[in-house]
TIVONU-490532 format. One line per 2 residues: number of its first residue (from 1); their letters; for each residue x, y, z of N, C-alpha, C. Coordinates in pm, whole numbers, plus 32768, in hexadecimal, padded with zeros to 4 digits. Example, Ala and Ser with C-alpha at 12.3 -4.5 7.8 and 13.67 -1.06 7.14 Angstrom:
BEGIN
1 = as = 8527/7DC7/830C/84CE/7E3E/830C/8528/7EB6/830C; 8505/7F1F/82C4/8557/7F96/82CA/850A/8003/8313
//
This chain:
BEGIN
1 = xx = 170D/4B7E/34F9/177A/4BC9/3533/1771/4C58/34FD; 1783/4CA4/3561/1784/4D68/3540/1802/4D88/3515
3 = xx = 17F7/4DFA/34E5/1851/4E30/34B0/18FA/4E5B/3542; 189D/4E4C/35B6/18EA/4E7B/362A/1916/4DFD/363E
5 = xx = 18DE/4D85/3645/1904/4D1E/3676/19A1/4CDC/361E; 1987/4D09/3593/19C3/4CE3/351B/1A47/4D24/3555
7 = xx = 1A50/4DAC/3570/1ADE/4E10/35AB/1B0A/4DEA/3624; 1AAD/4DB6/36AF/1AE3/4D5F/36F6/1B2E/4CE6/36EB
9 = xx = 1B15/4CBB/369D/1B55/4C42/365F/1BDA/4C6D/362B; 1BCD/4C92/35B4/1C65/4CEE/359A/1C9C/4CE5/35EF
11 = xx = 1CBE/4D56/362B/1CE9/4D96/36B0/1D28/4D2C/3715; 1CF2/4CDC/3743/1CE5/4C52/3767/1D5A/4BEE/374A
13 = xx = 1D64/4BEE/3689/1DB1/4B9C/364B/1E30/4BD6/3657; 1E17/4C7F/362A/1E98/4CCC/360B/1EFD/4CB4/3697
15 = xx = 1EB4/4CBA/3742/1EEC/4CA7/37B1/1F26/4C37/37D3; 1F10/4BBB/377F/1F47/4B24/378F/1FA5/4B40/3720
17 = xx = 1FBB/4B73/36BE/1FF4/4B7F/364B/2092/4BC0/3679; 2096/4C38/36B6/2109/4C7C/3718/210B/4C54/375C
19 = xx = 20CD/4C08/37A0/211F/4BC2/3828/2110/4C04/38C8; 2090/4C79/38A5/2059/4C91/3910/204A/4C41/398C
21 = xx = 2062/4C61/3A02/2060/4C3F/3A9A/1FAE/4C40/3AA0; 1F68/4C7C/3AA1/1EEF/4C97/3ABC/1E82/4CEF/3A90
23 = xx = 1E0F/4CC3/3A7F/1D89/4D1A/3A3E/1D4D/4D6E/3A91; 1D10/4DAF/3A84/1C86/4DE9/3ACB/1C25/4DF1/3A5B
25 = xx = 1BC4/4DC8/3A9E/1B42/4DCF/3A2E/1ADC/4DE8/3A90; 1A63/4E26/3A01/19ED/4E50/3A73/19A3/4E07/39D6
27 = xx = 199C/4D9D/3A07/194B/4D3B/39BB/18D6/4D57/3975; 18CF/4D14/38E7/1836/4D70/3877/17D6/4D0B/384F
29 = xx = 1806/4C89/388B/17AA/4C4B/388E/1800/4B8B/3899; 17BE/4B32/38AD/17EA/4A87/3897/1865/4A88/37E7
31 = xx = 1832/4AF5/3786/18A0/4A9A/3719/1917/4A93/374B; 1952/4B06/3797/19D6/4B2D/37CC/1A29/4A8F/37EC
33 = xx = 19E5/4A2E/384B/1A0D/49CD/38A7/1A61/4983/3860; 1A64/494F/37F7/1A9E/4923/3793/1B58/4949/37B9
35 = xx = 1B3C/49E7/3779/1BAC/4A20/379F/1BE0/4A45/380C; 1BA1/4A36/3871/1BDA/4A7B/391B/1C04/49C3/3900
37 = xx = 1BDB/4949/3922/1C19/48DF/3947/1C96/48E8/38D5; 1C8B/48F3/3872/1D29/490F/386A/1DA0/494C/3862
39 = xx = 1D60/49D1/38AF/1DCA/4A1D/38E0/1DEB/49D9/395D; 1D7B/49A3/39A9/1DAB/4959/3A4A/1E05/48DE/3A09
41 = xx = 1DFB/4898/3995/1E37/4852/3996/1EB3/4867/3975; 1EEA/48D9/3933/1F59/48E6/3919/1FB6/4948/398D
43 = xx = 1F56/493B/39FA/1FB3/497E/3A4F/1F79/4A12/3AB5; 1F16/4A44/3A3B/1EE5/4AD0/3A7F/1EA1/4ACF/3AF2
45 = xx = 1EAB/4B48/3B37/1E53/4B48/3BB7/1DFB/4B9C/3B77; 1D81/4B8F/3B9D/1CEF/4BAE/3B63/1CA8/4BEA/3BCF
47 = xx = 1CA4/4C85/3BEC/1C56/4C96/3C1F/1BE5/4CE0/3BF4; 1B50/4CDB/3C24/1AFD/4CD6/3BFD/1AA5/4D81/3C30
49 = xx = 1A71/4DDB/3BD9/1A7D/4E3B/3C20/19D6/4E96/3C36; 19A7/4EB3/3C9C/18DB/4EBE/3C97/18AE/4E4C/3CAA
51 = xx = 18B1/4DFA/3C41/1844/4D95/3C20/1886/4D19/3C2A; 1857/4C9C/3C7B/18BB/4C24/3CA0/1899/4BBF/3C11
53 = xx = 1916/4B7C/3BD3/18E6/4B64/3B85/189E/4AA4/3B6A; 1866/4A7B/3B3C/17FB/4A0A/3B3F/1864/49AA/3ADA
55 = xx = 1862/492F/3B23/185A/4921/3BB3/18C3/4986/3C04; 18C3/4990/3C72/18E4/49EC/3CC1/19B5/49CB/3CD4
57 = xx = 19AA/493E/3CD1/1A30/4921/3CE4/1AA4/4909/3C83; 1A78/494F/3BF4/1A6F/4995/3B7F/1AF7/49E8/3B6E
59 = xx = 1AF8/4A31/3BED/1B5E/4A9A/3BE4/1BAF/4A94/3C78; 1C29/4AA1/3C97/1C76/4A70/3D07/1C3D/4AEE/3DA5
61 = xx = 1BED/4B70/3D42/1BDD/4BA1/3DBE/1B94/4C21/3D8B; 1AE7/4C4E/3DE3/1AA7/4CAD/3D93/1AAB/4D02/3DE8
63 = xx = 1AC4/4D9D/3DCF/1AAC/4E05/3DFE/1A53/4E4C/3E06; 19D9/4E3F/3E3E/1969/4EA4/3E22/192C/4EF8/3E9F
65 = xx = 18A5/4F4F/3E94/1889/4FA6/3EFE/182E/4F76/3F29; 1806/4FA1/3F9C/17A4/4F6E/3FCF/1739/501C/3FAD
67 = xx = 16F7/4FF5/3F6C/1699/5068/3F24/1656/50B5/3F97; 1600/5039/4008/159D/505B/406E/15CD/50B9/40DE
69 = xx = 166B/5084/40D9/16CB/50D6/416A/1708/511F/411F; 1702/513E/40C1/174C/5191/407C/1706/522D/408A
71 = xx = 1681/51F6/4040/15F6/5288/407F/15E5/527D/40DC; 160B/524B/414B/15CD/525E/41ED/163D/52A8/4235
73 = xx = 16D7/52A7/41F4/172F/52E7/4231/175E/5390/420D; 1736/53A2/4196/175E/543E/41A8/16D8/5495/41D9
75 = xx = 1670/547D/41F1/1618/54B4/422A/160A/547E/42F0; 1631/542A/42F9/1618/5414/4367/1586/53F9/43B3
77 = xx = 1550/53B9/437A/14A3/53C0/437E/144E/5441/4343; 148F/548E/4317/140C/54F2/42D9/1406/54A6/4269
79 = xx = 1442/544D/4201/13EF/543A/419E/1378/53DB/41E3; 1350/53A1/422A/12E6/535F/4253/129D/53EC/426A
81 = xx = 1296/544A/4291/123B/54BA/42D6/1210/54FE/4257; 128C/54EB/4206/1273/551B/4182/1213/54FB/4149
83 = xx = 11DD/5455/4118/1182/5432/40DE/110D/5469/40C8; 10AC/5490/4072/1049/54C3/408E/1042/5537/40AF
85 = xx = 10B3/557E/40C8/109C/5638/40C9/10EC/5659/4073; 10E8/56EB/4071/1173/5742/400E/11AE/5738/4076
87 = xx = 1241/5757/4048/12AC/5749/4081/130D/57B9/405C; 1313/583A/4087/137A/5895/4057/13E3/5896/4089
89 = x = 13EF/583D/40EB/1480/5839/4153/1462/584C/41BA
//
């Protein structure tokens, strides 16, 4: 377990501890699970935030981007034209 994973955890406990409604996490790795099932068990809504977390049904609901449409929409196809040349605009 990392040093990040260790503060997720915290964080985690401290939110079941007050009586928090709900998490957001952007998950640092599997030690976390431990602690997300018992924040779900004590009540929290868990949502999951980028990265879905393993197993997937882990967290009540993940928010992430879609990376591929994400670069295909503010260019509008020039980043494909882009590839392979300079690109000054």
């Amino acid at each position: 377990m990392n040093a990040s994973e260790c503060c997720q955890i915290q964080a985690i406990e401290f939110a079941i501890s007050r009586g928090d409604n709900a998490i957001l996490i952007a998950n640092n790795g599997p030690a976390v699970n431990g602690a997300i099932k018992k924040a779900r068990d004590a009540g929290l809504l868990v949502i999951a935030l980028d990265t879905p977390l393993e197993p997937i049904d882990a967290a009540d609901q993940t928010f992430a981007t879609d990376n591929l449409l994400a670069g295909e929409a503010p260019g509008g196809g020039r980043m494909g034209w882009c590839i392979g040349r300079r690109c000054d605009g």
